[in-house]
PyMOL Python script that loads the backbone (N, CA, C, O; Angstrom):
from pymol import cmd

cmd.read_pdbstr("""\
ATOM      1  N   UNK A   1     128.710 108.063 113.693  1.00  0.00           N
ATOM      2  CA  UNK A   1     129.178 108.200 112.338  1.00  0.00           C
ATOM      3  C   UNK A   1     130.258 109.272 112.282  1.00  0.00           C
ATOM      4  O   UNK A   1     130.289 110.163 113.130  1.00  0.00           O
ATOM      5  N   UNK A   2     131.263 109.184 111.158  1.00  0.00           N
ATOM      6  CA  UNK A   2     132.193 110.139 111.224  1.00  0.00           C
ATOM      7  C   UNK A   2     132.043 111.313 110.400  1.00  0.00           C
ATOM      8  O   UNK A   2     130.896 111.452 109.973  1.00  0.00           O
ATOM      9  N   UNK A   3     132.914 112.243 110.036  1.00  0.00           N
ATOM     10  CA  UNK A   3     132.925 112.919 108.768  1.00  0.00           C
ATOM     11  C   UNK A   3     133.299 112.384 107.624  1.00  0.00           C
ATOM     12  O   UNK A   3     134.013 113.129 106.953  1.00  0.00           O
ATOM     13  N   UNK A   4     132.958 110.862 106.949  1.00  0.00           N
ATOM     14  CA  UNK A   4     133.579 110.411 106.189  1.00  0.00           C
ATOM     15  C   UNK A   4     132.848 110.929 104.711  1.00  0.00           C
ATOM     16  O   UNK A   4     131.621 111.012 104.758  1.00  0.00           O
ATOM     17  N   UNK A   5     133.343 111.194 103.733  1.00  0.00           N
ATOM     18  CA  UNK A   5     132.565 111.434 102.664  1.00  0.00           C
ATOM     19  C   UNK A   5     131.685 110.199 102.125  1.00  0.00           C
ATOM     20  O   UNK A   5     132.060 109.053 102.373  1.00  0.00           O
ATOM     21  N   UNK A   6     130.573 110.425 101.425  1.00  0.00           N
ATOM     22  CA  UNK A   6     129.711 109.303 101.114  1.00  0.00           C
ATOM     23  C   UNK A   6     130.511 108.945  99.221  1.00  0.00           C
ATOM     24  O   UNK A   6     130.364 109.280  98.046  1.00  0.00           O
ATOM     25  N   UNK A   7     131.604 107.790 100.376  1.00  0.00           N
ATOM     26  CA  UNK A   7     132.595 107.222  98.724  1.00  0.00           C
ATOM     27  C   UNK A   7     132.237 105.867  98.718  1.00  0.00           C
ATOM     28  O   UNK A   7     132.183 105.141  99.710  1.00  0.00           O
ATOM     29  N   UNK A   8     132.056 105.636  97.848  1.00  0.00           N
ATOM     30  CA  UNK A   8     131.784 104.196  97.572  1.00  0.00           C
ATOM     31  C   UNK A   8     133.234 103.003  97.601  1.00  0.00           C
ATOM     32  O   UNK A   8     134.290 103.256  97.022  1.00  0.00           O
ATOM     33  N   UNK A   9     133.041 102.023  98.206  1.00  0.00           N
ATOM     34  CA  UNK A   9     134.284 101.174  98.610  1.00  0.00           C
ATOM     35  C   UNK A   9     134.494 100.795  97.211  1.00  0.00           C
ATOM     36  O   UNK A   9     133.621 100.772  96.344  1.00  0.00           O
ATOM     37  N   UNK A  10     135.797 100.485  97.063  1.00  0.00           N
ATOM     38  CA  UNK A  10     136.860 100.124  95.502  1.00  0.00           C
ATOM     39  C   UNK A  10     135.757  99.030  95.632  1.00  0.00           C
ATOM     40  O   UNK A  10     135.401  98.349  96.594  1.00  0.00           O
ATOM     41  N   UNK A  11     135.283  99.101  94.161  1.00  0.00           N
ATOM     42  CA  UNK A  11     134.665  97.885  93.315  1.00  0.00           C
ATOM     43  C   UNK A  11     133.348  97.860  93.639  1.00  0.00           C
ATOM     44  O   UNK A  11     132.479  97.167  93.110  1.00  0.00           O
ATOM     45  N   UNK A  12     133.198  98.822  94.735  1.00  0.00           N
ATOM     46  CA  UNK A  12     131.486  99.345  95.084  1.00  0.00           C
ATOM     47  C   UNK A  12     130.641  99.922  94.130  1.00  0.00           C
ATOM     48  O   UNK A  12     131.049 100.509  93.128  1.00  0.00           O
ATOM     49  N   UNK A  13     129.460  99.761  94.434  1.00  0.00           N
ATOM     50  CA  UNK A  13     128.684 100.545  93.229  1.00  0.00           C
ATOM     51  C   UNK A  13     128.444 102.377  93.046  1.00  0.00           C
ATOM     52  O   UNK A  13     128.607 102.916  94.141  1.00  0.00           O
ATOM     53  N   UNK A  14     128.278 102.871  92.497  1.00  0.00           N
ATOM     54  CA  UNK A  14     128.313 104.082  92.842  1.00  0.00           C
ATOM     55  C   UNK A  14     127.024 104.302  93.664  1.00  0.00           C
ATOM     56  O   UNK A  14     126.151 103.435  93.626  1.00  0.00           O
ATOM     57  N   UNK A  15     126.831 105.637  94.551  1.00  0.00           N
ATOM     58  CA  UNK A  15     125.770 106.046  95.054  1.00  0.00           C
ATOM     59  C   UNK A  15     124.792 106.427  94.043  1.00  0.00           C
ATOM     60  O   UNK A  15     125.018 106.836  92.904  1.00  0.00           O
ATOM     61  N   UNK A  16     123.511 106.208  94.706  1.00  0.00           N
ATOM     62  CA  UNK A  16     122.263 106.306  93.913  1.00  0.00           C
ATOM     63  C   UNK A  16     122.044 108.367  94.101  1.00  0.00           C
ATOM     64  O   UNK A  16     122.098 109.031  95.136  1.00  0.00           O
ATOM     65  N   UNK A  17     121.800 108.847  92.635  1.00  0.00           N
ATOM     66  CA  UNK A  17     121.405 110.222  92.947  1.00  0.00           C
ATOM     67  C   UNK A  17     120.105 110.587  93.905  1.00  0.00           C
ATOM     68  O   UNK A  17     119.051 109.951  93.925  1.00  0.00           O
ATOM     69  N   UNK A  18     120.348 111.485  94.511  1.00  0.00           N
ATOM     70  CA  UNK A  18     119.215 111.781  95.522  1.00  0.00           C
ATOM     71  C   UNK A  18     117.525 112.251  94.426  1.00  0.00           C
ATOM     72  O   UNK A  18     117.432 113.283  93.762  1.00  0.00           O
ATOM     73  N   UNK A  19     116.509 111.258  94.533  1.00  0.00           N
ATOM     74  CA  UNK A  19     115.444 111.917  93.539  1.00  0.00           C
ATOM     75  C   UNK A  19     114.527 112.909  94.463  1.00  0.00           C
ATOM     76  O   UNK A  19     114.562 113.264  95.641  1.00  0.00           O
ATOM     77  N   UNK A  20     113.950 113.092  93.689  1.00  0.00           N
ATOM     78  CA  UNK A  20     113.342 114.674  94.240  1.00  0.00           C
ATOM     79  C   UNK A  20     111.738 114.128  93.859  1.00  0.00           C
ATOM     80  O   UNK A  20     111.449 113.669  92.754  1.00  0.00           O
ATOM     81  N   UNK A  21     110.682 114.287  95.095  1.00  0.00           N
ATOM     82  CA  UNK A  21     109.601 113.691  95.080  1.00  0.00           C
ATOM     83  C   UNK A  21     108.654 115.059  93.568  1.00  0.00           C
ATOM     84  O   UNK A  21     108.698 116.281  93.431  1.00  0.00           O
ATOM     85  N   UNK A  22     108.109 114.193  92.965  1.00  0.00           N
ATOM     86  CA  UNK A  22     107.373 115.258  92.082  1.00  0.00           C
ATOM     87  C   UNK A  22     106.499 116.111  92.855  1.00  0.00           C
ATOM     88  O   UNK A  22     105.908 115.968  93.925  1.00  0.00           O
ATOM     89  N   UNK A  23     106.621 117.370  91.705  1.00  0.00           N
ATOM     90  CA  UNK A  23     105.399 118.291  92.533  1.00  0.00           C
ATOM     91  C   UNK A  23     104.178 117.758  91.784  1.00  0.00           C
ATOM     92  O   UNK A  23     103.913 117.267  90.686  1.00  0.00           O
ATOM     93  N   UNK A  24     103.255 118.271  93.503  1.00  0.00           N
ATOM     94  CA  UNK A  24     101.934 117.893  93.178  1.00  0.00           C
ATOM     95  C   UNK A  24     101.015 119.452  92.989  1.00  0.00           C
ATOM     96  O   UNK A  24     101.159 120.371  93.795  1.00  0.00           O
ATOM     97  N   UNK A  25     100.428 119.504  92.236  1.00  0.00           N
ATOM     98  CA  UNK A  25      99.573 120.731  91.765  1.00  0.00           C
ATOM     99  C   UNK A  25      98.638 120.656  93.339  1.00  0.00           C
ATOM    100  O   UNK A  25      98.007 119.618  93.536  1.00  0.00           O
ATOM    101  N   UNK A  26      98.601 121.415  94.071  1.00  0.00           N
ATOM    102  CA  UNK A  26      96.906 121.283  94.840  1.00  0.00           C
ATOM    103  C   UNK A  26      96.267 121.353  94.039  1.00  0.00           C
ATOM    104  O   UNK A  26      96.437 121.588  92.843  1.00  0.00           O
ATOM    105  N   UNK A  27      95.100 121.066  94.878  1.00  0.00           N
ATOM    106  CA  UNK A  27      93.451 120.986  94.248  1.00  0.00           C
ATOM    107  C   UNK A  27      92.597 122.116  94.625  1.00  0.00           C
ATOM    108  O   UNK A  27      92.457 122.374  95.820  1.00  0.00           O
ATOM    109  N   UNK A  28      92.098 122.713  93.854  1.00  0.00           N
ATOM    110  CA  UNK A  28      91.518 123.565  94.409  1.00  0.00           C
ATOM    111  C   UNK A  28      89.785 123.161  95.117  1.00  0.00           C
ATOM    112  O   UNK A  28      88.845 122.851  94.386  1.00  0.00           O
ATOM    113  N   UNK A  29      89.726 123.217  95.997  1.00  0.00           N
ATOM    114  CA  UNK A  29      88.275 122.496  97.219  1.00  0.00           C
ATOM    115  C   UNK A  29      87.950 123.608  97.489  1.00  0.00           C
ATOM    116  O   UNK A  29      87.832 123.742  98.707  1.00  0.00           O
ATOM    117  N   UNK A  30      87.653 124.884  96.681  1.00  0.00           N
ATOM    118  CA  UNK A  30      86.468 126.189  97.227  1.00  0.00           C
ATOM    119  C   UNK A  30      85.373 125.501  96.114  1.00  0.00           C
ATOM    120  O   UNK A  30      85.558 125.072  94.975  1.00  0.00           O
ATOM    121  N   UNK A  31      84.452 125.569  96.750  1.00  0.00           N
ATOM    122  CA  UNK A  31      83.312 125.287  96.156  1.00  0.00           C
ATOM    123  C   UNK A  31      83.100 126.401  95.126  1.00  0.00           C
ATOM    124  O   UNK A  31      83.209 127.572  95.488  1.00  0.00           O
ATOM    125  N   UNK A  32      82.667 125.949  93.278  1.00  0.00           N
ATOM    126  CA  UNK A  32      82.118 126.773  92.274  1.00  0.00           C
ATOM    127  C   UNK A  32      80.838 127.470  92.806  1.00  0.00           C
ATOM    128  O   UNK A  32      79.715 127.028  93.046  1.00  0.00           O
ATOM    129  N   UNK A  33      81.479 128.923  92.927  1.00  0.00           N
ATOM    130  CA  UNK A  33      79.613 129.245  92.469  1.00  0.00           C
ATOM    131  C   UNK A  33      79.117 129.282  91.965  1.00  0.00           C
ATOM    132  O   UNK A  33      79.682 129.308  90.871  1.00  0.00           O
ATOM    133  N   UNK A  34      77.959 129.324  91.861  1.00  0.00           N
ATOM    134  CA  UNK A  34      76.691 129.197  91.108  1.00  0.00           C
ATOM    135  C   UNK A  34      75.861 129.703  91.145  1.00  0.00           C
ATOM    136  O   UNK A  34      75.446 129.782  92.301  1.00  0.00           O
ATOM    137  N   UNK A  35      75.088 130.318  90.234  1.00  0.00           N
ATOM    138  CA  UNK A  35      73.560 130.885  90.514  1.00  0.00           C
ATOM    139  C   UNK A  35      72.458 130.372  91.153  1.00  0.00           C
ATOM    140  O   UNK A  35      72.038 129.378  90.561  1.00  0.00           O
ATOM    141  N   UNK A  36      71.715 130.713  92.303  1.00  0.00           N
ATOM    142  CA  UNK A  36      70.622 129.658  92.536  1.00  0.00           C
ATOM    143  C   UNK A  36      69.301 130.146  91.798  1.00  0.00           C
ATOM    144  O   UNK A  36      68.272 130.643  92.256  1.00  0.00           O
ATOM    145  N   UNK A  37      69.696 129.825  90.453  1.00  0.00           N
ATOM    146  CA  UNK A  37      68.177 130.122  89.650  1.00  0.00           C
ATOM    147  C   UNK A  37      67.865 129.097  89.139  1.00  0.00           C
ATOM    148  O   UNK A  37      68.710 128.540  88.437  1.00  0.00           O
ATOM    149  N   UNK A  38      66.672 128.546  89.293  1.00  0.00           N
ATOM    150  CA  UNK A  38      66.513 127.447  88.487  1.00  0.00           C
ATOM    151  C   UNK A  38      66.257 126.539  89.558  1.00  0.00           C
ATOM    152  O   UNK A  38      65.811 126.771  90.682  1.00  0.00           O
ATOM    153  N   UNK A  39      66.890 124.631  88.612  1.00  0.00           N
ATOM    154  CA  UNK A  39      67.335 124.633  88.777  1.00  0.00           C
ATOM    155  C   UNK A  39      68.834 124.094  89.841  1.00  0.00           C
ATOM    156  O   UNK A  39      68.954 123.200  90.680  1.00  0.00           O
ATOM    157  N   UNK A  40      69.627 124.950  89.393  1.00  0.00           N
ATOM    158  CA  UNK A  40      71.102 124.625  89.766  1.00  0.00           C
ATOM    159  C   UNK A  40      71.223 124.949  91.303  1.00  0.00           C
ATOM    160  O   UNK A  40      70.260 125.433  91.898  1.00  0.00           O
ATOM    161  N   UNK A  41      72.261 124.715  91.858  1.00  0.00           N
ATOM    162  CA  UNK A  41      72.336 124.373  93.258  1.00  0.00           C
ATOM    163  C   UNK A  41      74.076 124.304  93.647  1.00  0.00           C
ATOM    164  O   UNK A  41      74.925 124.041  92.796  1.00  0.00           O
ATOM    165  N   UNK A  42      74.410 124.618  95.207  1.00  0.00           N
ATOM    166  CA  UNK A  42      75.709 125.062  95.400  1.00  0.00           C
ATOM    167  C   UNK A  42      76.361 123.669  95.472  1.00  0.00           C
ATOM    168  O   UNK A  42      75.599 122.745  95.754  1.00  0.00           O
ATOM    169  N   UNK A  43      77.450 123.429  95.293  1.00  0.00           N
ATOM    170  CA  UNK A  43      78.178 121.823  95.679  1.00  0.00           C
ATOM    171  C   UNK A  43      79.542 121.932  96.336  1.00  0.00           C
ATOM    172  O   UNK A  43      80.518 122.409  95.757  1.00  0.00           O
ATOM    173  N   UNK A  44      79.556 121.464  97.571  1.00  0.00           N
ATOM    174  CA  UNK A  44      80.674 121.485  97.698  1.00  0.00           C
ATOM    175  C   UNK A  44      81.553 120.080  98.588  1.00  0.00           C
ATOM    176  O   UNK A  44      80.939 119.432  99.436  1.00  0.00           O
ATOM    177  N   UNK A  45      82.701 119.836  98.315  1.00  0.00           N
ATOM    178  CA  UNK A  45      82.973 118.421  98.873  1.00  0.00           C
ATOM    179  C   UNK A  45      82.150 117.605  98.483  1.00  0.00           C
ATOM    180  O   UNK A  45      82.095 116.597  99.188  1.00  0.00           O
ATOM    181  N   UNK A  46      81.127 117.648  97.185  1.00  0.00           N
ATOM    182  CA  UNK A  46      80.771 116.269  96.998  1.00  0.00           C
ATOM    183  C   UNK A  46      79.369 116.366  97.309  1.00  0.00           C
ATOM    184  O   UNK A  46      78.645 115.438  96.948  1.00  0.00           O
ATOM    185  N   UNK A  47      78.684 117.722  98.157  1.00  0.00           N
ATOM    186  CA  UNK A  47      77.658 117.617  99.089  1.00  0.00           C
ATOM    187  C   UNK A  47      76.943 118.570  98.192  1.00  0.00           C
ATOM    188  O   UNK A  47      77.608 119.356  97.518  1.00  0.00           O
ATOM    189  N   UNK A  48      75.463 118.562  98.120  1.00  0.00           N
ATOM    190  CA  UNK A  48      74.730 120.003  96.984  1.00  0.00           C
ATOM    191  C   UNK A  48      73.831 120.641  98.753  1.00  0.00           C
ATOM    192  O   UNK A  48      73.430 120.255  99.851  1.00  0.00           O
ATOM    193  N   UNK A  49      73.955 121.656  97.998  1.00  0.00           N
ATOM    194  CA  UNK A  49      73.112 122.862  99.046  1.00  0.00           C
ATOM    195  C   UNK A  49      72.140 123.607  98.265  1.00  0.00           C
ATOM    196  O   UNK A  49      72.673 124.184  97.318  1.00  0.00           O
ATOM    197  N   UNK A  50      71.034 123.761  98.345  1.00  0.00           N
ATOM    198  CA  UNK A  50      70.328 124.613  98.345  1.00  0.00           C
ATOM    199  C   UNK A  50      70.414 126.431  98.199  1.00  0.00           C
ATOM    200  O   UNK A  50      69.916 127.165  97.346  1.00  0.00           O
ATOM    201  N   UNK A  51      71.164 126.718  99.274  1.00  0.00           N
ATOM    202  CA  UNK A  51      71.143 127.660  99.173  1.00  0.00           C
ATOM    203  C   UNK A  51      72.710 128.228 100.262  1.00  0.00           C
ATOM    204  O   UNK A  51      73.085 127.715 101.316  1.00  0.00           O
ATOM    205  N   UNK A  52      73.139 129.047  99.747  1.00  0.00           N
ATOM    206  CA  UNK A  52      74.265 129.859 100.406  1.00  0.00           C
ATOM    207  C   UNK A  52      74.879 130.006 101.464  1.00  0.00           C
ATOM    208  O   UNK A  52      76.079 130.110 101.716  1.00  0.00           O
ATOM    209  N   UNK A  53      73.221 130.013 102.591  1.00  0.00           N
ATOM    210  CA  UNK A  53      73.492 130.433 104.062  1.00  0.00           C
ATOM    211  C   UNK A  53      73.594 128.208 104.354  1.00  0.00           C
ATOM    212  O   UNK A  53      74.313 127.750 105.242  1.00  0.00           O
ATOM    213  N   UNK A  54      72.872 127.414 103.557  1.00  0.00           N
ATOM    214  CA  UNK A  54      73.056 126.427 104.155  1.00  0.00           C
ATOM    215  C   UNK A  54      74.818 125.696 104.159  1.00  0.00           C
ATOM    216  O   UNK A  54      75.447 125.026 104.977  1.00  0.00           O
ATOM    217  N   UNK A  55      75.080 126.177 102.983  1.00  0.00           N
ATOM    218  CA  UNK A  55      76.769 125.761 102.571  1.00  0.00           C
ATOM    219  C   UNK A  55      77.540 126.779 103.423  1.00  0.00           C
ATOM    220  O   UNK A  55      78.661 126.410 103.775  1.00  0.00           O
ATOM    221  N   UNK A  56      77.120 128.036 103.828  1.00  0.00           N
ATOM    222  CA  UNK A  56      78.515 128.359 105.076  1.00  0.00           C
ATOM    223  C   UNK A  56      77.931 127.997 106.539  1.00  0.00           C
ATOM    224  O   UNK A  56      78.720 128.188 107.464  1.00  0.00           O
ATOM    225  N   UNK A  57      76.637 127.495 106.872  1.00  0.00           N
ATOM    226  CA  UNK A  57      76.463 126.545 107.841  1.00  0.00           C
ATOM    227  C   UNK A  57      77.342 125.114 108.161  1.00  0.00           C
ATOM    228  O   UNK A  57      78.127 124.920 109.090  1.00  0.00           O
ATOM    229  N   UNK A  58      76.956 124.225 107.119  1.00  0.00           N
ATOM    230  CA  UNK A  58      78.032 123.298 106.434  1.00  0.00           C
ATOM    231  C   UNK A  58      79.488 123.658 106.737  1.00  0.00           C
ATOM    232  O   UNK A  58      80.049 122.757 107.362  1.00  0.00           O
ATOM    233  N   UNK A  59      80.165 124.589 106.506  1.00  0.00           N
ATOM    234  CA  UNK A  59      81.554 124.760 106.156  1.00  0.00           C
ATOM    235  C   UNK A  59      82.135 125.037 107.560  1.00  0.00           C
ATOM    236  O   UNK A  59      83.145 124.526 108.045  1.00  0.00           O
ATOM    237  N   UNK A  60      81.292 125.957 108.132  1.00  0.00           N
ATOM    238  CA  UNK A  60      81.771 126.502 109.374  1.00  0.00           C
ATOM    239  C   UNK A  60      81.624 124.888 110.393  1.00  0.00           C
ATOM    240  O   UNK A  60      82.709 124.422 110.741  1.00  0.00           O
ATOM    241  N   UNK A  61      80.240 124.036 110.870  1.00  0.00           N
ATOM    242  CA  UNK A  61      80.176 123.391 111.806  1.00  0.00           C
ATOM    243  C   UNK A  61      81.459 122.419 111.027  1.00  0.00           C
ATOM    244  O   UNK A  61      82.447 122.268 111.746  1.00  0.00           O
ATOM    245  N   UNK A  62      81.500 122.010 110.165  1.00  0.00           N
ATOM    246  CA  UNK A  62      82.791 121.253 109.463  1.00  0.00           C
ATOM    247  C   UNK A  62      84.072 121.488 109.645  1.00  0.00           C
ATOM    248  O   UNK A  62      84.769 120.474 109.677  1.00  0.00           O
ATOM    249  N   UNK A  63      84.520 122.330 109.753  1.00  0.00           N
ATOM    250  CA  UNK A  63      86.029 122.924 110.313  1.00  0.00           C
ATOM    251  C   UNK A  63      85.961 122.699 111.599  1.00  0.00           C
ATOM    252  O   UNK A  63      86.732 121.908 112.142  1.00  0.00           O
ATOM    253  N   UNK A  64      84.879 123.472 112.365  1.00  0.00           N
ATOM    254  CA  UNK A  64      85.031 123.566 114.040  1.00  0.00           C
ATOM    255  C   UNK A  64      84.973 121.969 114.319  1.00  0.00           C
ATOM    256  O   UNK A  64      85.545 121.506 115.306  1.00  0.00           O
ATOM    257  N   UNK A  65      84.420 121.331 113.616  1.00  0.00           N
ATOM    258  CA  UNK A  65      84.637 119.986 114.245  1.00  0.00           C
ATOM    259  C   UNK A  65      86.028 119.081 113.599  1.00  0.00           C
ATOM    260  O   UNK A  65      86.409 118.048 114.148  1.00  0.00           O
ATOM    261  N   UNK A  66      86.542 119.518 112.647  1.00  0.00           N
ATOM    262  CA  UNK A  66      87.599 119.387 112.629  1.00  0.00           C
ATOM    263  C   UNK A  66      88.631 119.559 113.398  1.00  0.00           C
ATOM    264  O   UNK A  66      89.590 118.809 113.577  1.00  0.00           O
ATOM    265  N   UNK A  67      88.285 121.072 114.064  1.00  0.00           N
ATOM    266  CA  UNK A  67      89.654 121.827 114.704  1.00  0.00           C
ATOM    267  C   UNK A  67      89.332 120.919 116.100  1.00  0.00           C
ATOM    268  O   UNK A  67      90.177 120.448 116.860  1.00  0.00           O
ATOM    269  N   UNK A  68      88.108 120.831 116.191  1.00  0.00           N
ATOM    270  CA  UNK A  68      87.764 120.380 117.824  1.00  0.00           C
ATOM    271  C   UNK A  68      88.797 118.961 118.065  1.00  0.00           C
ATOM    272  O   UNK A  68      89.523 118.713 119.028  1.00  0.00           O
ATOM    273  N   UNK A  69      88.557 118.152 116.801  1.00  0.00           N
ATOM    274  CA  UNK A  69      89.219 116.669 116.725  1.00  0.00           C
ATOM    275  C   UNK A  69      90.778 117.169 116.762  1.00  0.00           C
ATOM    276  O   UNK A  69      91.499 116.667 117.624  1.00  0.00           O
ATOM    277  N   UNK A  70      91.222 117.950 116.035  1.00  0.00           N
ATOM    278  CA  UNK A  70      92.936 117.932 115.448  1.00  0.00           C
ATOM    279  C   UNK A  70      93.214 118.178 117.448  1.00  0.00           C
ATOM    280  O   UNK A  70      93.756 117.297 118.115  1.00  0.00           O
ATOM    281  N   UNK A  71      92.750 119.416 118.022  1.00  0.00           N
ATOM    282  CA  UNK A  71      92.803 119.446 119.617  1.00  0.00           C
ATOM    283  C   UNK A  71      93.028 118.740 120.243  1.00  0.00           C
ATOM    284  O   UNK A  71      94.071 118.688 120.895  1.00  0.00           O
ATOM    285  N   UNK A  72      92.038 117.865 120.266  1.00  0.00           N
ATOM    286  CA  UNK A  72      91.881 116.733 121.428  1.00  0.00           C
ATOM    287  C   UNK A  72      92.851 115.419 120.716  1.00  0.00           C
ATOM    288  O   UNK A  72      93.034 114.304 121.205  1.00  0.00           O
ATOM    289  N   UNK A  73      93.369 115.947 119.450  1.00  0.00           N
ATOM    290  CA  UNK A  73      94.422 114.412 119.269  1.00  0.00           C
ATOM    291  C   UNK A  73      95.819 115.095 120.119  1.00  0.00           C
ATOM    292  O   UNK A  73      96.545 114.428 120.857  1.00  0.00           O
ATOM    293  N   UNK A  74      95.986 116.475 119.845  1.00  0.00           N
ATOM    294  CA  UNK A  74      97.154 117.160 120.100  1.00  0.00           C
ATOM    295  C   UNK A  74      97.140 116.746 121.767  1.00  0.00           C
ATOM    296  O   UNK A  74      98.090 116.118 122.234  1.00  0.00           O
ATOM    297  N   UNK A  75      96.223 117.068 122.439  1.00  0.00           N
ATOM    298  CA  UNK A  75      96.069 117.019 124.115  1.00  0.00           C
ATOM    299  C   UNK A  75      96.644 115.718 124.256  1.00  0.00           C
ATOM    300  O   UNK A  75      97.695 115.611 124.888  1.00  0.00           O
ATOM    301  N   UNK A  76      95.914 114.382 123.586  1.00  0.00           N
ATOM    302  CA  UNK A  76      95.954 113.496 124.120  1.00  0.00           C
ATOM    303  C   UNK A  76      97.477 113.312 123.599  1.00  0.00           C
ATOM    304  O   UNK A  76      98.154 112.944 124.559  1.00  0.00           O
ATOM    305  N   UNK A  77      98.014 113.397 122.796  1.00  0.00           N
ATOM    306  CA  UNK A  77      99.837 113.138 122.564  1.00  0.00           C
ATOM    307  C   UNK A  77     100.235 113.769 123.074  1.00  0.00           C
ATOM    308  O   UNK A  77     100.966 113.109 123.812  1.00  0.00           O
ATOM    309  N   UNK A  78     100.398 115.169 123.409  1.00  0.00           N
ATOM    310  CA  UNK A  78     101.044 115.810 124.361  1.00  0.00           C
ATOM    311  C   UNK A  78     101.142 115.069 125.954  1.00  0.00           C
ATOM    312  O   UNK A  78     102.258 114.970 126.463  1.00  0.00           O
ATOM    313  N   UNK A  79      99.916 114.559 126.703  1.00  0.00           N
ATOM    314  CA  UNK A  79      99.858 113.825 127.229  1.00  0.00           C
ATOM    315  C   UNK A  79     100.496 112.647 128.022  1.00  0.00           C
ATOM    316  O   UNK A  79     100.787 112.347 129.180  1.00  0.00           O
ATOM    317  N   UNK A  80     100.572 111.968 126.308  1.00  0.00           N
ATOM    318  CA  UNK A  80     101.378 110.885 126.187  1.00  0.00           C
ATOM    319  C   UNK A  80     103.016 111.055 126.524  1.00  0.00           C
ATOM    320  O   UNK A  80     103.678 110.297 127.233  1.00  0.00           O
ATOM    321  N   UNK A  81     103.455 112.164 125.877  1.00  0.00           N
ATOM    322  CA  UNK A  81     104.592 113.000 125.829  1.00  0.00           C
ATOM    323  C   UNK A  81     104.647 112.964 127.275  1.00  0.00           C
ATOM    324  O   UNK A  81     105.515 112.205 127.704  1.00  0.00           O
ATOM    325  N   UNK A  82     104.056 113.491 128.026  1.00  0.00           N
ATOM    326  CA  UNK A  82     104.756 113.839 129.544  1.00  0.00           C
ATOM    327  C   UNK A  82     105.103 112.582 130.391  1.00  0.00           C
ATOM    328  O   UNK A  82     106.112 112.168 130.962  1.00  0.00           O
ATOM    329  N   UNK A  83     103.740 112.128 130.210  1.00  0.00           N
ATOM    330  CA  UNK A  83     103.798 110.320 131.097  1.00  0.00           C
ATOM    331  C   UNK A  83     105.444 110.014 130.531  1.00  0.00           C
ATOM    332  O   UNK A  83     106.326 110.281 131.348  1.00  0.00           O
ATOM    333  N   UNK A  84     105.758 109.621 129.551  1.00  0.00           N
ATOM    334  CA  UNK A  84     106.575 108.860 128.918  1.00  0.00           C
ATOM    335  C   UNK A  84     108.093 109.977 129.374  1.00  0.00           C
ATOM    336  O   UNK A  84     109.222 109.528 129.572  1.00  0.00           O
ATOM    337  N   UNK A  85     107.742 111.316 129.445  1.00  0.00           N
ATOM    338  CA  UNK A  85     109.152 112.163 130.155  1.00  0.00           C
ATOM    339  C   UNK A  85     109.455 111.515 131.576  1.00  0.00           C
ATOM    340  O   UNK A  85     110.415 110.848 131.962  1.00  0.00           O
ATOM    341  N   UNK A  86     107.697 112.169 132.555  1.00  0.00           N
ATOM    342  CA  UNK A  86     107.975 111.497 133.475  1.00  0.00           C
ATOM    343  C   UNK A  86     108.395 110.215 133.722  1.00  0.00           C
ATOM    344  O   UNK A  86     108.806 110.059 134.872  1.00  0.00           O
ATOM    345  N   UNK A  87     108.434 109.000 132.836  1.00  0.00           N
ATOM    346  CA  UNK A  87     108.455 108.167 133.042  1.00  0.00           C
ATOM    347  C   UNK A  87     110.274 108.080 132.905  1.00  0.00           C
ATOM    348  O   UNK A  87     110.977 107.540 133.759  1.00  0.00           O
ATOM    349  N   UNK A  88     110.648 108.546 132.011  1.00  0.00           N
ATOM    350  CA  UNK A  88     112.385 108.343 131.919  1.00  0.00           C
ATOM    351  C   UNK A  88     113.022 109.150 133.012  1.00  0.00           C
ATOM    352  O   UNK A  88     114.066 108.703 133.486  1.00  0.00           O
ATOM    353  N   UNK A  89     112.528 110.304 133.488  1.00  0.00           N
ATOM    354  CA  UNK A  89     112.892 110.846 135.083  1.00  0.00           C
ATOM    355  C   UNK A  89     111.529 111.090 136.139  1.00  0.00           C
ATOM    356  O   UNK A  89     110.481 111.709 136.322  1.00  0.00           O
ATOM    357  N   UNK A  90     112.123 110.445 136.463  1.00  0.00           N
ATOM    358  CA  UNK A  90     110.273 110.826 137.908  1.00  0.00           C
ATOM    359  C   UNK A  90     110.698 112.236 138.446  1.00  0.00           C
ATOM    360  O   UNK A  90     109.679 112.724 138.933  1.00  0.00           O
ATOM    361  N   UNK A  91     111.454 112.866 138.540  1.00  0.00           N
ATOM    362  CA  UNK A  91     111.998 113.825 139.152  1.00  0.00           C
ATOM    363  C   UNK A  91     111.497 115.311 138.559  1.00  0.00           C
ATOM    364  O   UNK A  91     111.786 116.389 139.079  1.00  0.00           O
ATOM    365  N   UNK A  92     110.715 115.134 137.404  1.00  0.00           N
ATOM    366  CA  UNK A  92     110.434 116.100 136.332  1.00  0.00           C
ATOM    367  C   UNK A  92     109.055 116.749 137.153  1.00  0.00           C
ATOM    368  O   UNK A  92     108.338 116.107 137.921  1.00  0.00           O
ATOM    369  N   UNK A  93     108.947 117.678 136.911  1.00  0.00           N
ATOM    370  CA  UNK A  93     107.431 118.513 137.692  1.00  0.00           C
ATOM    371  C   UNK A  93     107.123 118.917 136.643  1.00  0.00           C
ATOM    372  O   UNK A  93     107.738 119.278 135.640  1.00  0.00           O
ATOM    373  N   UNK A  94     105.652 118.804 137.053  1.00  0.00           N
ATOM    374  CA  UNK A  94     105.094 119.232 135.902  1.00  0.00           C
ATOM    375  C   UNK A  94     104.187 120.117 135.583  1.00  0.00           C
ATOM    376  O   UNK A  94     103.879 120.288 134.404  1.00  0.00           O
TER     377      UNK A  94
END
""", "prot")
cmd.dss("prot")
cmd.show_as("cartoon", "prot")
cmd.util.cbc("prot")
cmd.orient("prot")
């Protein structure tokens, strides 16, 4: 492509303005606390707990197995990544 300006050819339509994706508010996903009197009970993601120590049990094995998965996708594409280097030069060490 050149440095040509983005002009529309004689009798062309004009260019479309660039739109701008809306903002999205996050959500806030910390679990409400709550009193455990009664009764009421902790909730979080959808899930009720009992009690305090069981919801940062919950939270913690939930991430680590998250992080464990996001890892082993990263390994295995990285992976992929080299085969596919090596593969365009065999000459590559690795």
């Amino acid at each position: 492509m050149g440095n040509t300006p983005s002009v529309p050819p004689p009798g062309g339509q004009k260019p479309k303005p660039d739109i701008k994706p809306p903002k999205v508010k996050p959500k806030d996903i910390q679990p409400k606390s709550e009193s455990l009197t009664g009764d009421s009970s902790l909730k979080y993601m959808g899930f009720t707990f009992s009690s305090q120590k069981d919801l940062e049990t919950f939270r913690n094995k939930f991430l680590a197995s998250m992080m464990n998965t996001m890892m082993a996708q990263m390994k295995k594409e990285n992976d992929r990544m080299l085969k596919a280097i090596k593969k365009l030069n065999p000459n590559t060490p690795q």
